[in-house]
MMTF fields as JSON, N, C-alpha, C and O atoms, coordinates in Angstrom:
{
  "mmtfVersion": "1.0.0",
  "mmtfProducer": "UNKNOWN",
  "numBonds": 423,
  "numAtoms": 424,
  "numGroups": 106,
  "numChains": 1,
  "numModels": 1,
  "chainsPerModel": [1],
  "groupsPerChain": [106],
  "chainIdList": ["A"],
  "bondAtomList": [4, 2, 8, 6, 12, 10, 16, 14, 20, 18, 24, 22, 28, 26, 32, 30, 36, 34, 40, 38, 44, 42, 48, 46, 52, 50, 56, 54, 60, 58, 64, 62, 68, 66, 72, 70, 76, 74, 80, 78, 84, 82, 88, 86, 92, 90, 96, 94, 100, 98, 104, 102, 108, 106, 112, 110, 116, 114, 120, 118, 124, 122, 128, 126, 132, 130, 136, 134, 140, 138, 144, 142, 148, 146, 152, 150, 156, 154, 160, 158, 164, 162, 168, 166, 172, 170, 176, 174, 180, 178, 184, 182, 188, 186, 192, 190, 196, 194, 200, 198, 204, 202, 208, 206, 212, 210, 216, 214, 220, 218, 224, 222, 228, 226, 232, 230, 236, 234, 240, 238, 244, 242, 248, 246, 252, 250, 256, 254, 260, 258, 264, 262, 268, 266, 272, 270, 276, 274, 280, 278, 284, 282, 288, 286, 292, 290, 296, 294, 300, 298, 304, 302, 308, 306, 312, 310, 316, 314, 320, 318, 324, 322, 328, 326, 332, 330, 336, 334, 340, 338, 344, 342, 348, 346, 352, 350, 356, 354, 360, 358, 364, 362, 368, 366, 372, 370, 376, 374, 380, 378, 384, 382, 388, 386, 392, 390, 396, 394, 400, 398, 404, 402, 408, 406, 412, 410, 416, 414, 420, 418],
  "bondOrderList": [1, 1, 1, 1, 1, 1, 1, 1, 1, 1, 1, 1, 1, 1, 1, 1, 1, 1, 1, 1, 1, 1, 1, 1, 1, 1, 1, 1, 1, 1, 1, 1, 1, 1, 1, 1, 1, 1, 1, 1, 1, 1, 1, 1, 1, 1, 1, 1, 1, 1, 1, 1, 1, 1, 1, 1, 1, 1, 1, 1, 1, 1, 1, 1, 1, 1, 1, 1, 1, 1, 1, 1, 1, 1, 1, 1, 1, 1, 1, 1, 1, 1, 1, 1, 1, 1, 1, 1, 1, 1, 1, 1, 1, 1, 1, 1, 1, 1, 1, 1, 1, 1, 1, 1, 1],
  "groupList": [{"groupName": "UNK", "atomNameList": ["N", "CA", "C", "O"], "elementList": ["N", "C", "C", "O"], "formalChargeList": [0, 0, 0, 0], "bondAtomList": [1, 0, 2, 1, 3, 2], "bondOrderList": [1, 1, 2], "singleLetterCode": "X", "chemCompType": "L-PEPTIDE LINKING"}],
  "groupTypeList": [0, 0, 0, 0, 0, 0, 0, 0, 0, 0, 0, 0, 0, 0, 0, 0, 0, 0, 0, 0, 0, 0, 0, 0, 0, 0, 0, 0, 0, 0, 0, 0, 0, 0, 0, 0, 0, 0, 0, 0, 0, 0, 0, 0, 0, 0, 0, 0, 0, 0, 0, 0, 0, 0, 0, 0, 0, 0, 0, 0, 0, 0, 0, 0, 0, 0, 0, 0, 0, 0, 0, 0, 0, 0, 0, 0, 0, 0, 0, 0, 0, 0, 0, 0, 0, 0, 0, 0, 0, 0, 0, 0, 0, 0, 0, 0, 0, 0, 0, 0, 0, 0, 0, 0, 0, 0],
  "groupIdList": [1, 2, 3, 4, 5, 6, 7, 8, 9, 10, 11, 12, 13, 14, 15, 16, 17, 18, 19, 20, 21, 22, 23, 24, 25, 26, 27, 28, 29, 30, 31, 32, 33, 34, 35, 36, 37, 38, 39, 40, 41, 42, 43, 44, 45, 46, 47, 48, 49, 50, 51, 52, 53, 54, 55, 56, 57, 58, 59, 60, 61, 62, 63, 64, 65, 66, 67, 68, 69, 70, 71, 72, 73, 74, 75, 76, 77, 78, 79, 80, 81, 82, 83, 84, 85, 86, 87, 88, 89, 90, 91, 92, 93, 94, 95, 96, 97, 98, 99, 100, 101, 102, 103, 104, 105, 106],
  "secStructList": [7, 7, 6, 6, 1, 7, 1, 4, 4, 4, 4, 2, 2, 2, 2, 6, 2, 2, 2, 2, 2, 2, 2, 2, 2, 2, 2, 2, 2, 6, 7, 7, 1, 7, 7, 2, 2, 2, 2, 2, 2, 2, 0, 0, 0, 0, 0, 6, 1, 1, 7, 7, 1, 1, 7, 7, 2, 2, 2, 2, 2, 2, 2, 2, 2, 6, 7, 7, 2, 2, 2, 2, 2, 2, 2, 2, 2, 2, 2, 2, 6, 1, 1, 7, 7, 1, 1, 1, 1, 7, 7, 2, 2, 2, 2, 2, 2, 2, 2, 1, 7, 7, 6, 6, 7, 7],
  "xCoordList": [0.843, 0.0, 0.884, 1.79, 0.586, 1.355, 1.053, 0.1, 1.903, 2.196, 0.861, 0.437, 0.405, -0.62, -1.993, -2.992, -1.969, -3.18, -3.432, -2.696, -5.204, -6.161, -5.841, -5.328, -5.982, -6.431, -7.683, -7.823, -8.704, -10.4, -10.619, -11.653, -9.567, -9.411, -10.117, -11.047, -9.724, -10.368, -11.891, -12.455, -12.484, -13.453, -14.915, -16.143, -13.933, -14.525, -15.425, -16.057, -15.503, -16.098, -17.633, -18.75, -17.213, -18.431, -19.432, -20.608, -18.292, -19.062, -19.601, -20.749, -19.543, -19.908, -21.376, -21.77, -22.31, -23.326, -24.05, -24.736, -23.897, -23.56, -23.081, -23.576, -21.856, -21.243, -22.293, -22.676, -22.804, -23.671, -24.871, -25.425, -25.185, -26.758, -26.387, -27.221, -25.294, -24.959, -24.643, -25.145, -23.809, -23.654, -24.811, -24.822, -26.103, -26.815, -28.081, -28.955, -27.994, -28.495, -28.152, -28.887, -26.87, -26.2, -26.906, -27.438, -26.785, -27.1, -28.598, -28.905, -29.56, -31.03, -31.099, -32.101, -30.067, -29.997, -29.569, -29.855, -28.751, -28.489, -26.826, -26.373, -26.102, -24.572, -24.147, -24.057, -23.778, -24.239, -22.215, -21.575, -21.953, -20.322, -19.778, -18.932, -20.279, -20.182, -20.035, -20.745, -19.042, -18.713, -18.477, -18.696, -18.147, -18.209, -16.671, -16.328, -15.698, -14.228, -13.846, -13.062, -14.604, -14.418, -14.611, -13.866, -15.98, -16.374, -15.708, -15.783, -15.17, -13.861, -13.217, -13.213, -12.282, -10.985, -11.486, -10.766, -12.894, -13.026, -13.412, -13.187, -13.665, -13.631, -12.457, -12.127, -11.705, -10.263, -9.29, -8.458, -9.212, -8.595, -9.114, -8.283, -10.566, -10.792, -11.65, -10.936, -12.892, -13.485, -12.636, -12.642, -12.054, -11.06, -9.5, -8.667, -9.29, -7.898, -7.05, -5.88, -7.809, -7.371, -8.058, -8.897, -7.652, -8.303, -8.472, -8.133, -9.125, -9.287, -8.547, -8.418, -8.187, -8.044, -9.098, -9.234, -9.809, -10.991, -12.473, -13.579, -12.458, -13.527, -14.655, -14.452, -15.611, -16.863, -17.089, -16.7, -17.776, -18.509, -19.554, -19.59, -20.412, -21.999, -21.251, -21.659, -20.049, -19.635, -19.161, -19.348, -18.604, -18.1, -19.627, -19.795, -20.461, -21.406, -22.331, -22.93, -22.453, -22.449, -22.371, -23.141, -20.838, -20.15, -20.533, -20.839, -20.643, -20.645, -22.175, -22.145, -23.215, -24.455, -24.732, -25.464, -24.207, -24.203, -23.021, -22.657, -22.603, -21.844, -22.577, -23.417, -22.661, -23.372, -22.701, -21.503, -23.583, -23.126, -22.556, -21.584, -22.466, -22.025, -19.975, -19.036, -20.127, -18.939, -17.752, -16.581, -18.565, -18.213, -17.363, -16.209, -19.168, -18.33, -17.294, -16.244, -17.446, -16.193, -14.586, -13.587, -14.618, -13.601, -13.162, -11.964, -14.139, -14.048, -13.408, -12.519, -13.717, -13.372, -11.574, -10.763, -11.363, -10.23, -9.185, -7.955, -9.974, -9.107, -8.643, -7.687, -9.832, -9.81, -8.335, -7.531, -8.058, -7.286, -6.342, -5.469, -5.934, -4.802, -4.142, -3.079, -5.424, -4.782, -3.376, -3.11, -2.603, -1.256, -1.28, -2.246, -0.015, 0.04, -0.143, 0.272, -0.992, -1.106, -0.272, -0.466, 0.563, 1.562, 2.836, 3.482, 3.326, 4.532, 5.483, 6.534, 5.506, 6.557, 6.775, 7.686, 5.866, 5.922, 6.972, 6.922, 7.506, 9.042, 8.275, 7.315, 8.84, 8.484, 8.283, 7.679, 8.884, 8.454, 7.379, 6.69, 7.263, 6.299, 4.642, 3.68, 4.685, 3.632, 3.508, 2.379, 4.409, 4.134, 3.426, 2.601, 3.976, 3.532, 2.142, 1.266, 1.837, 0.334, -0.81, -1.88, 0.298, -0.627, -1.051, -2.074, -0.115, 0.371, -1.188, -1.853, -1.331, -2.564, -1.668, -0.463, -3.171, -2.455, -1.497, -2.142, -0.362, 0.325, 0.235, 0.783, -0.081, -0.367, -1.278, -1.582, -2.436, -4.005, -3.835, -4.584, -3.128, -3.367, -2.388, -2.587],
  "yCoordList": [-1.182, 0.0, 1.24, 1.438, 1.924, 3.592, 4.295, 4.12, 5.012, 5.744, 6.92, 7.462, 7.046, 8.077, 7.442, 8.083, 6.407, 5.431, 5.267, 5.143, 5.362, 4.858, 3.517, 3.066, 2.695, 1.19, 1.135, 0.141, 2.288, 2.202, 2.252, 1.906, 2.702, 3.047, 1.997, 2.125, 1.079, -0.432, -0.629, -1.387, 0.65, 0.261, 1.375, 1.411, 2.061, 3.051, 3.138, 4.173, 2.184, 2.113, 1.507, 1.727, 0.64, 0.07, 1.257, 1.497, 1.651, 3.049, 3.608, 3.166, 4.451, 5.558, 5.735, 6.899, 4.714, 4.919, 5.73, 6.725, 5.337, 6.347, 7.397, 7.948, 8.272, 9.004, 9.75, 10.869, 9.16, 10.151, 10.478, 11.577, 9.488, 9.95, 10.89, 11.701, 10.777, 12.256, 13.395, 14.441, 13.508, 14.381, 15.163, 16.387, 14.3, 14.741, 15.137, 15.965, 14.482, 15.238, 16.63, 17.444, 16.683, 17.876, 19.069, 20.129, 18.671, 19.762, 20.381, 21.54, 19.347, 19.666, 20.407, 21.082, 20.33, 20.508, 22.541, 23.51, 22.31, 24.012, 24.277, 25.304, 23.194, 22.607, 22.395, 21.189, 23.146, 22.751, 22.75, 22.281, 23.25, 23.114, 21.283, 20.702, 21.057, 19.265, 18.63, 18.962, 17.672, 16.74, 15.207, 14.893, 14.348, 12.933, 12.785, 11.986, 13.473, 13.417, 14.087, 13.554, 15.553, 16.394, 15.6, 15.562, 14.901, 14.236, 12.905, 12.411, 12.372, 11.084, 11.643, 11.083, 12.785, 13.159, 13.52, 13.099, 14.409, 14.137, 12.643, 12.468, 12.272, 10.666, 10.276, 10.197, 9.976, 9.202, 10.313, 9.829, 11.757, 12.574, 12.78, 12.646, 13.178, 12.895, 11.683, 10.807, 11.243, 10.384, 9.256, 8.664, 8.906, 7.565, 7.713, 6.882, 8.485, 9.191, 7.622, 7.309, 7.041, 5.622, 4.69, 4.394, 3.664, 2.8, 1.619, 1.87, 0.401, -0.491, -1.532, -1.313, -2.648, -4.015, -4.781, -5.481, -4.604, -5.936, -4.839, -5.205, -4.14, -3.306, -3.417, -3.143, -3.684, -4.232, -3.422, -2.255, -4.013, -3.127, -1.899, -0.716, -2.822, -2.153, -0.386, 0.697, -0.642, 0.423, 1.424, 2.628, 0.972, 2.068, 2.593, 3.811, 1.91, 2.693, 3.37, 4.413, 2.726, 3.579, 5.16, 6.1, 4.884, 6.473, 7.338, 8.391, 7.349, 7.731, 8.362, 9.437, 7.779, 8.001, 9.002, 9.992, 8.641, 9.638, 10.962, 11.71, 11.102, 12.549, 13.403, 13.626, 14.145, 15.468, 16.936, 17.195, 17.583, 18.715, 19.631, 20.021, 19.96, 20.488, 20.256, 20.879, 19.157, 18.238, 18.487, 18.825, 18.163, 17.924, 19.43, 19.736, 20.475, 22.182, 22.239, 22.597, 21.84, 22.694, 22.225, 22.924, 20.846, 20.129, 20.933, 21.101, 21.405, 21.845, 23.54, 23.944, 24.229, 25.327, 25.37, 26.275, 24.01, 24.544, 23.929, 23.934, 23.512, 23.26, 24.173, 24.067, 25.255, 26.067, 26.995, 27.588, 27.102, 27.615, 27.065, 27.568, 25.514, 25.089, 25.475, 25.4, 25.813, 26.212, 27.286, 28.127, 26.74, 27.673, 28.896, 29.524, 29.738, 31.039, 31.306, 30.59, 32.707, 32.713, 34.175, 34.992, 34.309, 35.94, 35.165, 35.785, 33.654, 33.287, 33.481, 33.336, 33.836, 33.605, 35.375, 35.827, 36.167, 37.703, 38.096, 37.528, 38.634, 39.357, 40.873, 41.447, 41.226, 42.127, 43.592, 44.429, 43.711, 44.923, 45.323, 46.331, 43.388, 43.898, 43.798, 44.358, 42.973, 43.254, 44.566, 45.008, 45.359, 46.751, 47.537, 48.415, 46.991, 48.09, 47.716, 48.581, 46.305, 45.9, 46.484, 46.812, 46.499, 46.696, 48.768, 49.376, 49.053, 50.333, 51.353, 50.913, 52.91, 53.352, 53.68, 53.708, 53.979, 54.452, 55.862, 56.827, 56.063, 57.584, 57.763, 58.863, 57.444, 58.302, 58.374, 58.533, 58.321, 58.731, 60.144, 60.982, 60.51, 62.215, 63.043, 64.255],
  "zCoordList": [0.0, 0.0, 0.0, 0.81, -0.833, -0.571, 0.683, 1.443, 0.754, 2.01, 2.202, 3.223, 0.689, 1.144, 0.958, 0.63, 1.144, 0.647, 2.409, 3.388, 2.111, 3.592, 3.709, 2.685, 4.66, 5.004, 4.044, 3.331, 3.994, 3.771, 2.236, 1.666, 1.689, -0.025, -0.58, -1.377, -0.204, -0.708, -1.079, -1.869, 0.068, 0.204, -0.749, -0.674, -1.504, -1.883, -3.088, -3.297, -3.823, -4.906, -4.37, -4.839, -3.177, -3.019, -1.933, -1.66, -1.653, -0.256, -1.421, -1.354, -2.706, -3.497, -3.345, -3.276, -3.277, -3.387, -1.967, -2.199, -0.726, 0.129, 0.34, 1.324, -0.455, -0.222, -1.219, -0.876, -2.502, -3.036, -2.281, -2.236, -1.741, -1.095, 0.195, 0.596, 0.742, 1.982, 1.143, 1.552, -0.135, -0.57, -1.032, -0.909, -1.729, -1.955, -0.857, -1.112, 0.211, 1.31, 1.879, 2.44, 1.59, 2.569, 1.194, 1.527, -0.218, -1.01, -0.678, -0.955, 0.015, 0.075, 1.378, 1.615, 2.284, 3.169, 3.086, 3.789, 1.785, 1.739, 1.44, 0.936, 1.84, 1.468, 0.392, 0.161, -0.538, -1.642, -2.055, -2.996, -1.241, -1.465, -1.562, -2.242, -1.024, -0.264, -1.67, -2.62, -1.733, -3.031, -2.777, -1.607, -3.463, -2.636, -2.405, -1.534, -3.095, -3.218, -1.822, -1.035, -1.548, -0.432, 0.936, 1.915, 0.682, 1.839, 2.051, 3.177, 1.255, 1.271, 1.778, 2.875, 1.867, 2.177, 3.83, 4.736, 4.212, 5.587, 6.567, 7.765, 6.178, 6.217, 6.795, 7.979, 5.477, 5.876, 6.492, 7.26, 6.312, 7.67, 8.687, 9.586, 9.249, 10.561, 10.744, 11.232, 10.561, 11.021, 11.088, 12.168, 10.375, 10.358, 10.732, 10.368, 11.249, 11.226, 11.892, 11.673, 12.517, 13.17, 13.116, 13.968, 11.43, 10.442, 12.19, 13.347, 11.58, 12.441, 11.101, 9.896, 11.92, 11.09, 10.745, 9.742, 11.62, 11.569, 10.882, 11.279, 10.344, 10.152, 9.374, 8.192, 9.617, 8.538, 7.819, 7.775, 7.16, 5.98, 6.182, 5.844, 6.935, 7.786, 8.249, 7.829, 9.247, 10.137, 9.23, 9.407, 8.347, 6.86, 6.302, 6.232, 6.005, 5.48, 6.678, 6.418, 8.088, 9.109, 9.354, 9.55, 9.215, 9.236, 8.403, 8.962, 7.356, 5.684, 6.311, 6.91, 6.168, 6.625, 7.877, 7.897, 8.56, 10.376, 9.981, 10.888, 8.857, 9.014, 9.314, 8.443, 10.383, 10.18, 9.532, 9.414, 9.251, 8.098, 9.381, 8.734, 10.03, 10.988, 10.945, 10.45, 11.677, 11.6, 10.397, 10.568, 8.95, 7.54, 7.3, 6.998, 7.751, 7.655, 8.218, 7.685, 9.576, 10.228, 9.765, 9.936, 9.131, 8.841, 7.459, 7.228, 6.585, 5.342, 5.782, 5.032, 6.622, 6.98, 7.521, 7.321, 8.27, 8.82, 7.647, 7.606, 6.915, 5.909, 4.685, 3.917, 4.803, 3.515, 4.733, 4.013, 5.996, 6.522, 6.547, 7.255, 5.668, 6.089, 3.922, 3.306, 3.639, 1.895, 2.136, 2.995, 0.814, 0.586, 0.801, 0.368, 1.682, 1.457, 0.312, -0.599, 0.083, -1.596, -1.717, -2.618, -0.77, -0.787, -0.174, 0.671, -0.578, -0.594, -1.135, -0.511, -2.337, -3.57, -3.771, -4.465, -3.103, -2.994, -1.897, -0.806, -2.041, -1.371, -0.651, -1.166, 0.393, 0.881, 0.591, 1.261, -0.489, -1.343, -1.711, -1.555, -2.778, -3.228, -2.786, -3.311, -1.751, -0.363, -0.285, -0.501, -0.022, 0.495, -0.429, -0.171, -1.98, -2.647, -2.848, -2.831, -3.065, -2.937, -2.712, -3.224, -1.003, -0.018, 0.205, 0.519, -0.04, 0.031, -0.96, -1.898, -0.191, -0.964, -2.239, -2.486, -3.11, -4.801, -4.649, -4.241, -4.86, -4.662, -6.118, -6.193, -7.375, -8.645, -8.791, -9.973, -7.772, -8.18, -7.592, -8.094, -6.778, -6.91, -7.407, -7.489]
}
């Protein structure tokens, strides 16, 4: 297994049909950000963050089902906070001047 591969990966083609019916709950719900790829990745980073060996099937589609949109958001939020500096590769100049008011508008 690769290093960035779940224990649960295995199990994903057969989960899909679940992951669509939460996804498509959360959209009726008003969530309309929610995707089945998005909601995999909260899955296997928090809900599962510690796979089991012996893990059934039932408990995988369990989980998948009992996400609450609550939960899903807040996971989706601290994540949009963990996205790339997007003023990395910018040097301090030119921050300033960015940031700085217009001096040839008067």
């Amino acid at each position: 297994m690769k290093s960035n591969q779940h224990p649960y990966d295995r199990f994903y083609e057969s989960l899909e049909p679940a992951l669509i019916s939460k996804v498509e709950e959360f959209e009726i719900l008003g969530y309309g950000k929610a995707d089945v790829g998005r909601l995999w990745s909260y899955l296997t980073k928090k809900k599962w963050k510690k796979p089991e060996t012996d893990v059934k099937f039932f408990q995988l589609v369990s989980d998948v089902l009992t996400v609450k949109p609550g939960e899903y958001m807040s996971f989706e939020t601290i994540e949009a906070y963990r996205s790339p500096n997007w003023f990395a590769d910018v040097n301090e100049d030119e921050l300033n001047e960015l940031l700085r008011p217009n001096k040839h508008g008067k």
